[in-house]
LORO-434393 format. One record per residue (C-alpha): residue in one letter; y, z, x. Coordinates in Angstrom, 3 decimals, always signed. Layout:
N
> a, Y, Z, X $
...
This chain:
396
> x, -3.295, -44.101, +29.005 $
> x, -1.659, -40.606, +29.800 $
> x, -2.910, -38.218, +27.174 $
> x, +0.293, -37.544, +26.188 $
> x, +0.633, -41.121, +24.655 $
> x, -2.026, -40.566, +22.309 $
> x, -1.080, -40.043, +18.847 $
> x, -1.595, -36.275, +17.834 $
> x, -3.390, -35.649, +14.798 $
> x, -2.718, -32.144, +12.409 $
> x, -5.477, -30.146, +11.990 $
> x, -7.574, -30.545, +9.324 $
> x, -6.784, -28.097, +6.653 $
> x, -9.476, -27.537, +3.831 $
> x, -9.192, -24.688, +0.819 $
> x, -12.567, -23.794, -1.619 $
> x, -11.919, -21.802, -4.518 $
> x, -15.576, -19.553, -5.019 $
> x, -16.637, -17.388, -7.234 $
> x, -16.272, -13.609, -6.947 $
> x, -15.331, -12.124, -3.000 $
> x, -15.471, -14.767, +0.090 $
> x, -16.947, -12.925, +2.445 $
> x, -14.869, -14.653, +4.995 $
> x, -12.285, -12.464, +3.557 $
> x, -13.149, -9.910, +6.439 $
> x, -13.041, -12.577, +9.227 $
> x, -9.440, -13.592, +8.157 $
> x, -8.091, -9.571, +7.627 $
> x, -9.341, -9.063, +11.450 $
> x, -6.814, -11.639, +12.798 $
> x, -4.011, -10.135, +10.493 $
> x, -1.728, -8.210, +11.762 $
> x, -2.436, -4.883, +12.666 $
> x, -0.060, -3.510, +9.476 $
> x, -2.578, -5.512, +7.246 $
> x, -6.171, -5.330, +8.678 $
> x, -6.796, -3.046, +5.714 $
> x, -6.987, -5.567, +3.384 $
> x, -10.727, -6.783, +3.622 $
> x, -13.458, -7.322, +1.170 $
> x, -14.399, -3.692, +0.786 $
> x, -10.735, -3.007, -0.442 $
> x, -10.463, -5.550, -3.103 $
> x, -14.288, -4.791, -4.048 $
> x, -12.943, -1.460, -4.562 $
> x, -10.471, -2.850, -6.839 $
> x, -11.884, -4.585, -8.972 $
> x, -14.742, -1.786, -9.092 $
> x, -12.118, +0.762, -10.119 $
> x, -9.750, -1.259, -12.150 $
> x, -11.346, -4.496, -13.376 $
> x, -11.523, -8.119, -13.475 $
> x, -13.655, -11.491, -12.275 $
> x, -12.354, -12.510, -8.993 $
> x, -11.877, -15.906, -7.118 $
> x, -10.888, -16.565, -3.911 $
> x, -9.467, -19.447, -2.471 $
> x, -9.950, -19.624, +1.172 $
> x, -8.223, -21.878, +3.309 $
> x, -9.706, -23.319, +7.062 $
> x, -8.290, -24.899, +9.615 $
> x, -10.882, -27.232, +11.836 $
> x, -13.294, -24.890, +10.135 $
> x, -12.151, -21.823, +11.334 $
> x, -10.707, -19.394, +7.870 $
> x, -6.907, -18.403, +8.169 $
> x, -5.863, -17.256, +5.058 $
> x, -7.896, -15.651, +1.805 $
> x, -6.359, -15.089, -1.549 $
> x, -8.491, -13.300, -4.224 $
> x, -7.073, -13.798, -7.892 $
> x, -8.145, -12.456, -10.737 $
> x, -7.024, -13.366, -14.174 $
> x, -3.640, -11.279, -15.206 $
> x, -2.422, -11.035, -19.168 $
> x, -3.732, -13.434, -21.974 $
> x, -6.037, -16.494, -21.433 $
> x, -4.241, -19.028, -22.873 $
> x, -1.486, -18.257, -20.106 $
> x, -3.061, -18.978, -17.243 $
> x, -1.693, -16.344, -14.858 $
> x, -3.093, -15.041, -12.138 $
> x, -2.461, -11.914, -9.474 $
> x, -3.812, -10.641, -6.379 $
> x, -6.088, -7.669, -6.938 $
> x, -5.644, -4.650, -5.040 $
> x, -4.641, -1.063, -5.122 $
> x, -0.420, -0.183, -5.343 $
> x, -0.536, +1.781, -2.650 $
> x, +0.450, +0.650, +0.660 $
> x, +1.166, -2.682, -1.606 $
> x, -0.768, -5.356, -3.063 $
> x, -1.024, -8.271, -0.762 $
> x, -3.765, -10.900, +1.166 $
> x, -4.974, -11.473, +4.679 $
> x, -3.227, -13.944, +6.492 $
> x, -4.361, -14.396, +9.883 $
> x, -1.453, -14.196, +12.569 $
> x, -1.652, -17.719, +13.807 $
> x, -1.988, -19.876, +10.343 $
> x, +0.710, -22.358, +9.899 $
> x, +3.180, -23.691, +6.813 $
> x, +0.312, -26.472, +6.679 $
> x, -2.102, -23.834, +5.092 $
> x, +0.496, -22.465, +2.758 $
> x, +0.689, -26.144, +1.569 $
> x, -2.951, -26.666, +1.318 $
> x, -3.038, -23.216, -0.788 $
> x, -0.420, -24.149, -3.079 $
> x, -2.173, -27.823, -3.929 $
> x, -5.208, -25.889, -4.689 $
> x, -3.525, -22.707, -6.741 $
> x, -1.748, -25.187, -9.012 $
> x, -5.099, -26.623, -10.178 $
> x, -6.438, -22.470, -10.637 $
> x, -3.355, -21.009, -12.417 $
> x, -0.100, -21.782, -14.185 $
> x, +1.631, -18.268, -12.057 $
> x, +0.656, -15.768, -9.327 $
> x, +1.714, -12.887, -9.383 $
> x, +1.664, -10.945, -5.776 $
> x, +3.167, -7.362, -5.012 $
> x, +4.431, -4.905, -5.267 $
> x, +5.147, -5.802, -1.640 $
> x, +7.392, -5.338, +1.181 $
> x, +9.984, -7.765, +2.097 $
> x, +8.890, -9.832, +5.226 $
> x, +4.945, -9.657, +3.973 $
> x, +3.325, -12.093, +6.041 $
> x, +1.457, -14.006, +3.625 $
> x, +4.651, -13.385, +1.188 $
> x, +6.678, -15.349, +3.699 $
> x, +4.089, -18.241, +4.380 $
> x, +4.093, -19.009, +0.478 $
> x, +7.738, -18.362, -0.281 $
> x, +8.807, -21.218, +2.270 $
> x, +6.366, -23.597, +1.099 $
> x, +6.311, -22.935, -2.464 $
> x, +10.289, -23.347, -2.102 $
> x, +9.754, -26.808, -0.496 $
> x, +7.358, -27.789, -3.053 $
> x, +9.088, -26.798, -6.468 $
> x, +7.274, -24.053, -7.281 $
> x, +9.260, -21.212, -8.888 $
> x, +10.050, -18.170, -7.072 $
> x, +10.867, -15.174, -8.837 $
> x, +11.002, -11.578, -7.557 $
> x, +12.336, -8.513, -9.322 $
> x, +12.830, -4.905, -7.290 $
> x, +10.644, -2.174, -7.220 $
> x, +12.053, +0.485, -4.927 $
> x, +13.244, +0.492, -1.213 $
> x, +10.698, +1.261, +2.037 $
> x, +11.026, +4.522, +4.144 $
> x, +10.102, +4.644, +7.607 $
> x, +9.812, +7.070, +10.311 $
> x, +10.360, +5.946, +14.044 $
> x, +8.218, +8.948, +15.662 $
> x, +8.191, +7.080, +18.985 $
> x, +12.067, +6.084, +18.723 $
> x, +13.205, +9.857, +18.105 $
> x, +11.083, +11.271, +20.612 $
> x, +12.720, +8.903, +23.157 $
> x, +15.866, +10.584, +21.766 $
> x, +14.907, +14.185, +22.728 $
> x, +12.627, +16.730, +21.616 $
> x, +10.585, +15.909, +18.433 $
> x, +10.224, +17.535, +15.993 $
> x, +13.148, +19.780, +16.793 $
> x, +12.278, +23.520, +17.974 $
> x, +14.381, +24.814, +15.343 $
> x, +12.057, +23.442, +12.724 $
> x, +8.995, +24.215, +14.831 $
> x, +10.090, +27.867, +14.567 $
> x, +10.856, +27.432, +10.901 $
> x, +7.213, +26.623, +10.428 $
> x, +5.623, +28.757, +12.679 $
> x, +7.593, +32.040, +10.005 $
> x, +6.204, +29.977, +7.390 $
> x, +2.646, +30.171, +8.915 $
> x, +2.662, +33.640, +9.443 $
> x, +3.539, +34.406, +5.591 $
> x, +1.244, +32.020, +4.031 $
> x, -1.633, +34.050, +6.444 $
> x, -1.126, +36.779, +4.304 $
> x, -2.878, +35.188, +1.446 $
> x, -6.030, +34.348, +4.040 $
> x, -7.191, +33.261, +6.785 $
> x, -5.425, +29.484, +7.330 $
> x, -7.936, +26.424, +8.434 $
> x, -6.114, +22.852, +9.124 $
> x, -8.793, +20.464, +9.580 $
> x, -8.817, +16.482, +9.528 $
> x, -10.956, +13.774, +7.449 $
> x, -12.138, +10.155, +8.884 $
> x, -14.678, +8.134, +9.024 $
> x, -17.857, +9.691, +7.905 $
> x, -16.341, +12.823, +7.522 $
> x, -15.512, +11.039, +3.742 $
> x, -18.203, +12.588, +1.206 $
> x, -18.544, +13.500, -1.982 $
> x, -17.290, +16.887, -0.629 $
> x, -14.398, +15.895, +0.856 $
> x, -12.964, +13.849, -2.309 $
> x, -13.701, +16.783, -4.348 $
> x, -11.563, +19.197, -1.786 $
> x, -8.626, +16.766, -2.846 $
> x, -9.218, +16.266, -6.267 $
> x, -9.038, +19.745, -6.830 $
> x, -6.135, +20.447, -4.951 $
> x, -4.519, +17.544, -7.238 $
> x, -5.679, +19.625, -10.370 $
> x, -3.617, +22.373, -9.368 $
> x, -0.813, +20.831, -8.408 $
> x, +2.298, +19.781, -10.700 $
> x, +1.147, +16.285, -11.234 $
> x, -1.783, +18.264, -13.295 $
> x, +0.616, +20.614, -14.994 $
> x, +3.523, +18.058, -16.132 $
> x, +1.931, +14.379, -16.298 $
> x, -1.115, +13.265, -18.061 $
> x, -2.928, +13.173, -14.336 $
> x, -3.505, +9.878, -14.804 $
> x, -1.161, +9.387, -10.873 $
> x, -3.458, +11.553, -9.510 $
> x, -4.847, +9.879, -6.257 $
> x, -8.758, +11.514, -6.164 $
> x, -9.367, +12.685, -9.878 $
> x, -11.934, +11.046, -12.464 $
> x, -8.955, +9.986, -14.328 $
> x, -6.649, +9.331, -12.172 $
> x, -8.164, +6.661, -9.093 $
> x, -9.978, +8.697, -7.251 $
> x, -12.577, +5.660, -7.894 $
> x, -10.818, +3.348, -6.098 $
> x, -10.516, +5.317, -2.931 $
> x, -14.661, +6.345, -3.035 $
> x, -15.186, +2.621, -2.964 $
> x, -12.753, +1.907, -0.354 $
> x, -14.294, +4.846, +1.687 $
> x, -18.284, +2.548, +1.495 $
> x, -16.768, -0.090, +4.054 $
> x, -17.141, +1.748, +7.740 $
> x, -14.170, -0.262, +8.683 $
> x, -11.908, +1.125, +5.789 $
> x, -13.324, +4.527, +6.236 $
> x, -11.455, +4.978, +9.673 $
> x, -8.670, +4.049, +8.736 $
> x, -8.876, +6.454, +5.921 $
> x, -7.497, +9.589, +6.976 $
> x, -6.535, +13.455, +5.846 $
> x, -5.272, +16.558, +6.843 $
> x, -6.255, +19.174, +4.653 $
> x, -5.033, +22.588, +4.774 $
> x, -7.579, +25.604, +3.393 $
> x, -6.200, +28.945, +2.748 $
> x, -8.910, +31.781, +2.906 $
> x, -11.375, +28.926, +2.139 $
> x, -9.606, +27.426, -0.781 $
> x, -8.546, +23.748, -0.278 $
> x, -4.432, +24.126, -0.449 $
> x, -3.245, +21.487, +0.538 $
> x, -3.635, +18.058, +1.870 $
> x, -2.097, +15.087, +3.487 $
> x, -3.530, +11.540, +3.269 $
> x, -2.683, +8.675, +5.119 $
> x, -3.976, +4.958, +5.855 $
> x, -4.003, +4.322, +9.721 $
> x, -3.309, +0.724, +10.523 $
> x, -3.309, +0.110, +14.329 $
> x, +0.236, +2.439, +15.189 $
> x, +1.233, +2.227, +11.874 $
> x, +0.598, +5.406, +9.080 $
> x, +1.141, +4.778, +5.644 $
> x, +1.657, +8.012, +3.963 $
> x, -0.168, +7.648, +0.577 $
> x, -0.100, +10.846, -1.038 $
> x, +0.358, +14.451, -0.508 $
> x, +0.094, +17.483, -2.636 $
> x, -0.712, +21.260, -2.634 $
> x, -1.502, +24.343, -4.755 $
> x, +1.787, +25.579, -6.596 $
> x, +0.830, +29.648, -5.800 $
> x, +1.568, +28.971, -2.157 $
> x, +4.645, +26.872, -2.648 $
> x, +7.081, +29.473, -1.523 $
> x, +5.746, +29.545, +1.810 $
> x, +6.104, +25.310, +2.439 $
> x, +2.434, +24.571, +2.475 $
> x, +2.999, +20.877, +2.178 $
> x, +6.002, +20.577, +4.858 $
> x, +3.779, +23.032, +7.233 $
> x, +0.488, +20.320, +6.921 $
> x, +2.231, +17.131, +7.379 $
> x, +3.843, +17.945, +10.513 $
> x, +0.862, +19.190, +11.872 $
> x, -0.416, +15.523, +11.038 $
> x, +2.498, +14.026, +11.958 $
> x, +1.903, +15.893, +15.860 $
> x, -1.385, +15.080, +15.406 $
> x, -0.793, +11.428, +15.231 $
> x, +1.291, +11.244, +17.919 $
> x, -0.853, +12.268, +20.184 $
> x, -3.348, +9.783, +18.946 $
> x, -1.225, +6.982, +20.128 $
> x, +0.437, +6.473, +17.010 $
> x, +4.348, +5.472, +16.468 $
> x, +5.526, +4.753, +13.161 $
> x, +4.830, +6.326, +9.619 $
> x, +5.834, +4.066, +6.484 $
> x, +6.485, +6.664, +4.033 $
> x, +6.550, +4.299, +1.079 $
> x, +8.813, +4.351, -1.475 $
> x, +11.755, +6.356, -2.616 $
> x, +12.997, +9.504, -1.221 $
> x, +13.455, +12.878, -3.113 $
> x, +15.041, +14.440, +0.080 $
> x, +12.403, +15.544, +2.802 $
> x, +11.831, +11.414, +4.462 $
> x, +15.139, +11.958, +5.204 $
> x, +15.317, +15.281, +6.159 $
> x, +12.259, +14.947, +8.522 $
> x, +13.816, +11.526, +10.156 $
> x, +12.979, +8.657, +8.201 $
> x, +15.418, +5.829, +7.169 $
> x, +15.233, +2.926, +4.670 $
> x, +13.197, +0.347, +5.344 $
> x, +12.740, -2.823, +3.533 $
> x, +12.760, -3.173, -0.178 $
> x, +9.360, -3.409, -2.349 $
> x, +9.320, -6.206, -4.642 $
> x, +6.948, -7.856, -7.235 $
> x, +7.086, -11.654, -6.852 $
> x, +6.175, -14.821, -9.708 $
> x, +5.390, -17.834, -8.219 $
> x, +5.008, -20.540, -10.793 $
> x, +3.949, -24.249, -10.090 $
> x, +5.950, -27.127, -10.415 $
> x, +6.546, -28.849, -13.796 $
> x, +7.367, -27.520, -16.791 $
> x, +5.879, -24.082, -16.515 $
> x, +8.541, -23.989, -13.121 $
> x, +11.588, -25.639, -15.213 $
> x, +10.966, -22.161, -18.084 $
> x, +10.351, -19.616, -15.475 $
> x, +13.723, -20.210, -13.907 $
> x, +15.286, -20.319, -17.273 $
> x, +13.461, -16.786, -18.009 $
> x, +13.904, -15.568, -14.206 $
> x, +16.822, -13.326, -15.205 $
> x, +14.362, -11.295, -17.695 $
> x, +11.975, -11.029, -14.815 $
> x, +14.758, -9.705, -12.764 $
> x, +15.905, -7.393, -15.367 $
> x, +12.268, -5.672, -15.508 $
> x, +12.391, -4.141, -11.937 $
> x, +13.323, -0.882, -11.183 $
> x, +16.792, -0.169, -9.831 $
> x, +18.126, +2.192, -11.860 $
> x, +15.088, +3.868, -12.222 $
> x, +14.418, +4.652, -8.685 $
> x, +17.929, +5.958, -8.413 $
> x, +17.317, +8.545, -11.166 $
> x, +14.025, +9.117, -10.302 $
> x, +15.907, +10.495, -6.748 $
> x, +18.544, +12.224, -7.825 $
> x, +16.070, +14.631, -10.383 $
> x, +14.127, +15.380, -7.207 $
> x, +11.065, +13.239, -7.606 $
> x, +10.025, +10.070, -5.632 $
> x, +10.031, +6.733, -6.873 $
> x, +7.049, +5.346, -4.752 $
> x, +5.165, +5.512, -7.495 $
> x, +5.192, +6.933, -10.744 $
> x, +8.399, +5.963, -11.977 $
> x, +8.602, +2.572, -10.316 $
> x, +5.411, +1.397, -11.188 $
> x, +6.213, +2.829, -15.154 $
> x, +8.883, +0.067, -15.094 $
> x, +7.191, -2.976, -13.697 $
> x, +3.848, -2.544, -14.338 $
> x, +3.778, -0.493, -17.539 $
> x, +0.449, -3.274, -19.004 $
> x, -1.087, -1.767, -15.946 $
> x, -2.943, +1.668, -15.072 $
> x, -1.869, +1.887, -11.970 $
> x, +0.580, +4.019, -11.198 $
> x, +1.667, +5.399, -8.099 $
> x, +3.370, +9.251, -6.947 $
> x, +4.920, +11.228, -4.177 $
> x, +4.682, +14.434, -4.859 $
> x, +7.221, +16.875, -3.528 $
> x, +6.361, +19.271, -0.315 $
> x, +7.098, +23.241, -1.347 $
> x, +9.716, +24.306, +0.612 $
């Protein structure tokens, strides 16, 4: 017989639900794509270190060989029976999926979630998540409910497209900066450094946290945004910063002004992808653009590391725009609810889900001059939560 006349079977397709972290969850996040290789153990350890809860993981192999993990942990009251994917807001809240697993393990994942929770709740998260997509089509296919409600649309910034386009960034601005520069001297001597790997100490989180203390966030909000404080999640990102792995990725520019941290910058570098997390600076140098003058110096800086695109998150209050970015694709939180009855009420209810995201919101959080990829979005759809997420405004 030719070997094509033998009968083909599938793969064989097996999911375990354990206790706590797989730690296959790291073999699966390093055949993810690039844009998602962040999401390994260390990152939802630091999770649940800084904001709580038991996790389980289901992990799903094909022919023995793990393609997809998805930690839950329990989400609102016990008698519900909800679950979400742990995680940190920012870039989003999502699972490894490795780059080659099929609709067969999105099946096999959804047979085995319906017997763990009632719901899962995943996101906020880009449109066109991969492990998003693999559910959605199944879960479609399969009755589940899917419900998703906005959050805020994407920026992005095509460094390597407006380069190709002419000079980048343009001389004008370059000159703009370099005035700038020579102003904000006069207050000291002016030391840009950068923060990686095992650069990240106790030190260095402190050199951001108090930079965050100064800035508005301290002076109008509760601090509880704050990205490095005590009480705002500066634990989160120390825990994070234990994995090696993580800790590259991790990455500031930090701007000192006659010693004093001023400023900084900080990103998460995924492959040629930069997600701009946060930025912030000291309000006495804000006449002299401390903020604008740092993250173009990063923004050269990782262009001549080889990198190419910078996903500023969400919202705009002006400068994403002004510097080059356009919208990307909308952020959304997403209910998927098994098949039955539980299904039949959700999509009698969906319009209520729907009604909770953050349209509106983002709009006026624009037009007053502050960024919704964070604070004010997160307010709205995650207001049972404490995370909440900020973009802080460059002084210009």
């Amino acid at each position: 017989m030719a070997l094509s006349e033998f009968t083909r079977l599938p793969p064989a397709v097996t999911v375990d639900c354990v206790d706590g972290l797989a730690g296959g969850i790291d073999r699966v996040a390093a055949r993810a794509a690039p844009s998602h290789r962040f999401l390994r153990y260390g990152w939802f350890a630091a999770a649940l270190s800084a904001y709580g809860g038991e996790a389980r993981t289901l992990m799903v192999s094909r022919e023995g060989d793990p393609v997809a993990a998805l930690p839950i942990v329990a989400m609102g009251p016990a008698w519900a029976g909800m679950a979400a994917v742990p995680g940190c807001y920012w870039p989003f809240r999502s699972f490894p999926v490795s780059e080659d697993a099929g609709a067969e393990a999105a099946e096999a994942l959804l047979r085995r979630l319906a017997g763990e929770a009632r719901a899962l709740r995943i996101g906020p998260v880009y449109d066109g998540d991969s492990g998003l997509e693999l559910l959605k089509a199944a879960a479609k296919e399969r009755g589940w409910a899917v419900l998703d409600r906005f959050v805020a649309d994407s920026f992005l910034l095509d460094m390597a497209a407006l380069r190709g386009e002419g000079t980048w960034p343009r001389n004008s601005t370059l000159r703009k900066n370099r005035f700038h520069e020579k102003h904000l001297g006069s207050h000291g001597a002016l030391d840009w450094s950068f923060v990686s790997g095992a650069g990240w100490d106790d030190a260095a989180f402190d050199a951001l946290a108090g930079i965050e203390q100064h800035s508005w966030i301290a002076d109008r909000t509760d601090g509880s945004d704050a990205k490095f404080t005590a009480n705002g999640h500066g634990g989160f990102w120390r825990a994070a910063a234990a994995d090696p792995v993580l800790a590259e990725m991790m990455w500031a520019a930090v701007l000192r002004v006659d010693g004093k941290p001023s400023a900084f910058s900080f990103d998460l570098n995924a492959g040629t992808l930069k997600y701009a997390i946060a930025n912030s600076y000291d309000p006495a140098y804000g006449k002299h653009s401390p903020g604008k003058l740092l993250y173009y110096r990063n923004l050269v800086r990782a262009i001549e590391d080889g990198m190419t695109r910078v996903d500023w998150g969400a919202g705009d209050s002006g400068y994403k725009r002004t510097i080059g970015a356009a919208q990307g694709p909308a952020i959304r939180d997403w209910l998927f609810v098994r098949p039955g009855v539980e299904a039949a009420l959700a999509r009698a209810l969906g319009a209520l889900w729907r009604r909770s995201g953050n349209r509106g919101a983002a709009a006026a959080a624009a037009s007053a001059g502050e960024s919704a990829g964070g604070a004010e979005a997160q307010r709205v759809v995650d207001a049972d939560e404490a995370q909440h997420g900020h973009e802080e405004q460059h002084g210009a």
